[in-house]
C-alpha positions in Angstrom: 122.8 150.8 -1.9 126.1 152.3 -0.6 126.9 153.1 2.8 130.5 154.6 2.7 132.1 154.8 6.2 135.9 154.3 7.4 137.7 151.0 8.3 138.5 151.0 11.8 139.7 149.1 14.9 137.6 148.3 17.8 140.8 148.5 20.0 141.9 151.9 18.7 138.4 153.3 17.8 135.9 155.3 21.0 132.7 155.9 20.1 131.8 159.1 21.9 128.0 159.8 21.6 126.3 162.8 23.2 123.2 162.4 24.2 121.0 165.7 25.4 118.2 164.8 26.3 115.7 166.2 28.7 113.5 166.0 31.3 112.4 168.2 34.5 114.7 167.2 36.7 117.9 168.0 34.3 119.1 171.9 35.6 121.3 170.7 37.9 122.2 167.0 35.9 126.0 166.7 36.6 128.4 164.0 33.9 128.4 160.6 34.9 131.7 160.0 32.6 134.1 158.7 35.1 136.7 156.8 33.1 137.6 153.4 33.1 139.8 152.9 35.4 138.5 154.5 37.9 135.2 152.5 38.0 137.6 149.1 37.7 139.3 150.2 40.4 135.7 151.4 42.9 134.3 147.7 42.1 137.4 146.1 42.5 136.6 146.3 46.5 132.8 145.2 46.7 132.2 141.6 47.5 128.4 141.5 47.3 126.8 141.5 44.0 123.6 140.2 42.4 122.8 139.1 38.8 120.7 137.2 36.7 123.4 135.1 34.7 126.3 132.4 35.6 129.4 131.8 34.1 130.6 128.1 33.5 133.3 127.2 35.6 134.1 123.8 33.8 132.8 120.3 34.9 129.3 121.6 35.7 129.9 124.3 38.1 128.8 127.7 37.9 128.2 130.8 39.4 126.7 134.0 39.2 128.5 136.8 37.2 130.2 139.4 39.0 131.4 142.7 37.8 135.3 141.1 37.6 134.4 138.9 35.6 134.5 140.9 32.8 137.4 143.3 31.5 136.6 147.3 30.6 138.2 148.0 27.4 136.8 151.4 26.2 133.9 153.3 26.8 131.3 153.8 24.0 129.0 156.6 25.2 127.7 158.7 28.0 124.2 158.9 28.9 122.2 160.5 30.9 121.9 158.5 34.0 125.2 156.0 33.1 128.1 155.4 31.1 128.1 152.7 28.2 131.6 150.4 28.3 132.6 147.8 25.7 133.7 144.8 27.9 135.3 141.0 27.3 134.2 137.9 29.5 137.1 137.5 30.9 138.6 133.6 29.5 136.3 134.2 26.7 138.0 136.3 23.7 135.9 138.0 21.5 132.7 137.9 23.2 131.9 141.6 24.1 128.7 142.9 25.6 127.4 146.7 26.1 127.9 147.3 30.0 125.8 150.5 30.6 127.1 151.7 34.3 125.2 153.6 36.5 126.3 155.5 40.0 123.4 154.7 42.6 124.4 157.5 45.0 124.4 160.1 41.9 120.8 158.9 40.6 119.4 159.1 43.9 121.6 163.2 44.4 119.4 163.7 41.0 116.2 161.7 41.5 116.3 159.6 38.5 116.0 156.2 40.2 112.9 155.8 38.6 113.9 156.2 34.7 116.6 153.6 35.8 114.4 151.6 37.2 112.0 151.6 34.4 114.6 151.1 31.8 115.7 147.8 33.6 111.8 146.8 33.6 111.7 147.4 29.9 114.9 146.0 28.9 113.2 142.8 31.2 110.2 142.3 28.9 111.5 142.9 25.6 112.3 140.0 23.0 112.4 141.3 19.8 115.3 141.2 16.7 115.4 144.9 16.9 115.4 145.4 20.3 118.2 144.8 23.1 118.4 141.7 25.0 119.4 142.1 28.8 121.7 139.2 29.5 122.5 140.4 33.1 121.7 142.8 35.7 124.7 142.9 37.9 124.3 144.5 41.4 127.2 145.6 43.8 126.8 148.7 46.5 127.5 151.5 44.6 127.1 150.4 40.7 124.4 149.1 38.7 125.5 147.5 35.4 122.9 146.1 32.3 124.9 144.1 30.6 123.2 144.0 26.6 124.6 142.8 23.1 127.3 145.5 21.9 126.4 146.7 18.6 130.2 146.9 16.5 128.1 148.9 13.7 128.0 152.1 15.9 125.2 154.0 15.4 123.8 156.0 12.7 124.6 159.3 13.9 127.7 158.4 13.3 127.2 156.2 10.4 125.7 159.1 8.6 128.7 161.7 9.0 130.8 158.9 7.5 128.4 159.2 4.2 128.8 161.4 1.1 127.8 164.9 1.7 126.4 163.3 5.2 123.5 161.8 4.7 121.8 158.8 3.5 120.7 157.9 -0.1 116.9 156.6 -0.3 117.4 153.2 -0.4 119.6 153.3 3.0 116.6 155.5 4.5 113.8 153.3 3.9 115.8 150.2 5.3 116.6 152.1 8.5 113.2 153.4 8.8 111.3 150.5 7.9 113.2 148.6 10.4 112.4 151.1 13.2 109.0 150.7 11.9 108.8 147.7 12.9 110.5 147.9 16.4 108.3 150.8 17.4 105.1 148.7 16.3 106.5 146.0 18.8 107.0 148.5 21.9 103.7 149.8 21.1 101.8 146.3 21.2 103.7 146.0 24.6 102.1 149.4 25.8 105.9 150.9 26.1 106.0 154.7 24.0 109.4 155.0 23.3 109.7 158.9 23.7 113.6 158.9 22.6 113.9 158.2 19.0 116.9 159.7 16.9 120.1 158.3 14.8 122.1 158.3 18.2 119.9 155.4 19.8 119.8 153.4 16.8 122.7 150.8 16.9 123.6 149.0 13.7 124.2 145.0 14.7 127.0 142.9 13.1 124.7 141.6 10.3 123.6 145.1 9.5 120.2 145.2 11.2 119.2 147.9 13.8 119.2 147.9 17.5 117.1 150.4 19.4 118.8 151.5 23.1 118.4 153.8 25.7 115.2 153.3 27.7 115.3 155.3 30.3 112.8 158.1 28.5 110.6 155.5 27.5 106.8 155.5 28.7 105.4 152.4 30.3 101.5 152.6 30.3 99.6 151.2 33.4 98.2 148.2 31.4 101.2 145.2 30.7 99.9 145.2 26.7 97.9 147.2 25.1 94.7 146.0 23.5 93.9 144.4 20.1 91.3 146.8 18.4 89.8 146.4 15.1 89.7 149.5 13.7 88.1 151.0 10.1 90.8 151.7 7.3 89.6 153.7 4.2 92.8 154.6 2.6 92.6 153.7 -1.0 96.4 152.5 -1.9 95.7 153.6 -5.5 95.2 156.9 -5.0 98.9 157.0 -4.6 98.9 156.8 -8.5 102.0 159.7 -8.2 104.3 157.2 -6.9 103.9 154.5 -9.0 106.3 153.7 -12.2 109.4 154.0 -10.3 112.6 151.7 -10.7 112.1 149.0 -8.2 115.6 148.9 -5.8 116.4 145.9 -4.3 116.8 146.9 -0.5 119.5 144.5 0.5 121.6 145.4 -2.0 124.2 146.4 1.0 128.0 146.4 0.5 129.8 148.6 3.6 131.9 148.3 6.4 130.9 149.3 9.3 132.1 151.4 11.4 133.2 148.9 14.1 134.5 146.0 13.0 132.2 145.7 10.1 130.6 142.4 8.9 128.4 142.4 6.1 126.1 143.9 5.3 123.2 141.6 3.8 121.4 140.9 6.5 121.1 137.4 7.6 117.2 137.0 8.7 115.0 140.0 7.6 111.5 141.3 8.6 111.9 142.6 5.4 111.1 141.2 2.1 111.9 142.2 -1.5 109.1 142.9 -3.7 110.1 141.8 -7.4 107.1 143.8 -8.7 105.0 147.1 -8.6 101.7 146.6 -5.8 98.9 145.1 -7.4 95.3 144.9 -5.8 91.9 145.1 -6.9 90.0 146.3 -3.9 86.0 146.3 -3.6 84.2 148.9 -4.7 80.7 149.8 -3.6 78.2 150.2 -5.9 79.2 154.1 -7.2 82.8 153.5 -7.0 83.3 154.2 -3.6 86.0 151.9 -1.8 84.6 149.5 1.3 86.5 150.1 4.6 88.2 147.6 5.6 89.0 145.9 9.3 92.7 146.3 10.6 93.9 144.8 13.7 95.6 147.3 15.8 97.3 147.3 19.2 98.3 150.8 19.6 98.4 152.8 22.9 96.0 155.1 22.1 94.9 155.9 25.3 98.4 156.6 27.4 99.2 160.0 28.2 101.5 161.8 29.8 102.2 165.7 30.8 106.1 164.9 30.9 108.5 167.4 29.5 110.7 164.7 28.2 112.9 163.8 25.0 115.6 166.0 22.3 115.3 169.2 21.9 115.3 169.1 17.9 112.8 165.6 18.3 110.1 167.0 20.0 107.0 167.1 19.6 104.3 170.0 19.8 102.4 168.6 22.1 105.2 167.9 24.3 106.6 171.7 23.6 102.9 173.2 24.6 102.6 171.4 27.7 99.4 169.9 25.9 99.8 166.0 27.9 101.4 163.4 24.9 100.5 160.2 24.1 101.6 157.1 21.5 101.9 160.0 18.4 105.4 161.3 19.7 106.6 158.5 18.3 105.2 159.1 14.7 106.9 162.4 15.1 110.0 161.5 16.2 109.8 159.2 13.2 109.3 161.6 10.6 112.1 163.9 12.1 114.5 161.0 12.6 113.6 159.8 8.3 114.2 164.3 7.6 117.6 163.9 9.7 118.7 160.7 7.9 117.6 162.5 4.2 119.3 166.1 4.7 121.8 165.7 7.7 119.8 167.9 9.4 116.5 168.0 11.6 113.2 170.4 10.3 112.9 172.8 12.8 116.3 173.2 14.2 117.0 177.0 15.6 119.8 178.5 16.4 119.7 177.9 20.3 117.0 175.5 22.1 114.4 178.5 22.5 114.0 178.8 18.6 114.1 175.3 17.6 111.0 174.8 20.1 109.1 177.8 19.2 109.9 176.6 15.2 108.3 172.9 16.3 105.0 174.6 17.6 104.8 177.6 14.9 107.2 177.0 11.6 105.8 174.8 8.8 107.8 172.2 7.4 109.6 173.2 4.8 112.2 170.8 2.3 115.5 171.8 1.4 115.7 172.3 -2.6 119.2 169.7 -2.5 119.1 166.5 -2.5 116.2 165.5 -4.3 113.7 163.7 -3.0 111.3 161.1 -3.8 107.7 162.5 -3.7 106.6 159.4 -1.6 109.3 160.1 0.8 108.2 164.0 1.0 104.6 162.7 1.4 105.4 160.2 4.2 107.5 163.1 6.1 104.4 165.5 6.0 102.0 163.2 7.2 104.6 161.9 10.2 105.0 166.0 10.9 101.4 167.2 11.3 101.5 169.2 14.4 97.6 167.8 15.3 98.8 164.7 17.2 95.2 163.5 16.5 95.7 164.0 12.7 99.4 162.4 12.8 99.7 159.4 10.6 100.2 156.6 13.1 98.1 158.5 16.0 95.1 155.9 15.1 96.1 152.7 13.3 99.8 152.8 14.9 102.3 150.9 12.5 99.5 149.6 10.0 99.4 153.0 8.4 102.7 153.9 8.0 103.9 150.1 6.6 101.1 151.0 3.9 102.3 154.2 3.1 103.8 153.8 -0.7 107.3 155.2 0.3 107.4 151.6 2.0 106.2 150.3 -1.2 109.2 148.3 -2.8 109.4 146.6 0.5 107.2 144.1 2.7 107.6 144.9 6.0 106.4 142.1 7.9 106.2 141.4 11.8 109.2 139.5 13.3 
């Protein structure tokens, strides 16, 4: 697999991503972008701060981290309730962190205190190779700063305009996907619905594995986990007969640079493992050939819901469009638009302005674009991601179980982390 991008220097590369999403509260939203200097220079004069970490001062001694500890050297992204900056420990060359900065007086003018707050609560529990760790939380009067892992691989929004005819050959898409797969399976065992998927929030690490970021959309049910459930699964995997026969692709077959500072890309440690041969299994038949059902183990959120207007425009779902009250299916939609996107540089039911891409999502079938080609198994996958019946979704029941079986996954393993 070949992912084409440009060679270029952290120190004379910025990352601009723009990120519109939405939520009630947005009419009167107002850009948080202020430039670097101008935040070094408003912390430069507040002497109480907070945080979670210390910096070793040599024979023993340490102390809490402090924002001027820590050198602003570009910014990477605005957001909506903060700015993301790339930033050096200061005495410490080389080791950058994502600072994402936000105003406290401006997210209390627009209410959104609370998606801050829950981001940080999120960002507190996760611990998870494709998810962000929070090294810091660093506190001072009028800033709050999360201090994460800085991604030098960008993300794939950008990755993908950097590819032929921008977009992503098939190998490429079922890495990507399979490893979001795998992250969203993880929020959702944690009762967290991410709400916020797209190629813009997926960060591409040093060693070529993905990063989910941007919390502050996400959904925390009321429960801290959500509940093991063994559940009936009568999919027969043969009946995928159409798909088999196909060359198998070895899916770390990487050679790119990225588009930071590249490094790779054959990933060090994988959830993901190559599968030298075609699927085999012999399952039980009842007597007349019909197949037995068989017990999964589930933990899906199948019981959160939400009336929220929140997410993309072009990512969201009908449910969320119609005012219908959402649950743990967005993200199965959001994951079938963000695998369309990543196939045909484009999302399915995109309009000319916001009013007809919405009405499309509700009304407009999904249709496929006649160039490139595309697998069937990848076309099948997409449809069953996109059914506008959240209770018919693929995902909306057995969460992450179904859609690791589905046979566009088939050349890989996808395996828990």
């Amino acid at each position: 697999m070949n992912i084409h991008v440009d060679n270029t220097s952290i120190c004379t590369t910025m990352i601009h991503v723009d990120i519109k999403s939405i939520d009630n509260s947005d009419s009167d939203a107002t850009s948080n972008g202020s430039n670097v200097k101008k935040f070094v220079d408003t912390t430069s004069s507040d002497t109480t701060y907070n945080a979670t970490s210390t910096v070793d001062l040599g024979r023993h001694r340490t102390r809490k981290l402090v924002l001027e500890d820590f050198h602003f050297m570009q910014r990477l992204g605005n957001g909506d309730i903060g700015t993301v900056y790339l930033v050096e420990l200061k005495g410490k060359r080389g080791c950058y962190f994502a600072a994402k900065v936000m105003d406290k007086e401006e997210l209390v003018y627009r209410k959104k205190e609370c998606r801050a707050g829950v981001e940080k609560m999120i960002l507190e529990m996760l611990d998870h190779p494709f998810c962000p760790f929070l090294y810091a939380t660093l506190d001072c009067p009028r800033w709050s700063c999360l201090l994460t892992e800085f991604c030098p691989g960008g993300d794939l929004h950008v990755l993908r305009q950097h590819q032929p005819d921008k977009r992503f050959d098939e190998d490429a898409v079922r890495f990507y996907a399979s490893e979001v797969v795998v992250a969203l399976e993880y929020l959702h065992m944690l009762g967290i619905i991410y709400r916020d998927l797209k190629p813009e929030n997926i960060l591409v690490r040093s060693d070529g594995h993905i990063m989910l970021t941007d919390f502050d959309l996400s959904l925390k049910c009321d429960n801290s986990i959500s509940k093991a459930q063994l559940v009936h699964d009568t999919t027969d995997r043969n009946s995928h007969n159409a798909f088999e026969g196909r060359t198998i692709a070895d899916p770390t077959r990487f050679s790119f640079s990225s588009y930071i500072l590249p490094s790779c890309i054959v990933p060090r440690v994988s959830c993901l493992h190559h599968r030298g041969h075609k699927w085999k299994s012999s399952p039980r038949k009842k007597k007349g050939g019909r197949h037995c059902a068989t017990l999964k183990v589930v933990a899906e959120p199948v019981d959160a819901r939400s009336m929220s207007f929140v997410g993309t425009h072009e990512y969201l779902a009908p449910e969320i469009v119609s005012g219908e009250g959402h649950g743990n299916a967005v993200d199965w939609w959001t994951l079938g638009v963000f695998i369309y996107e990543l196939f045909y540089g484009l999302t399915p039911f995109r309009g000319k302005e916001h009013d007809f891409t919405l009405a499309n999502i509700v009304a407009h079938g999904l249709e496929f674009p006649s160039e490139p080609v595309v697998a069937a198994s990848a076309k099948d996958l997409m449809t069953q991601l996109l059914n506008k019946d959240p209770t018919k979704r693929m995902g909306s029941t057995l969460g992450a179980t179904a859609v690791k079986h589905h046979p566009f996954f088939e050349r890989i393993a996808i395996k828990n982390c």
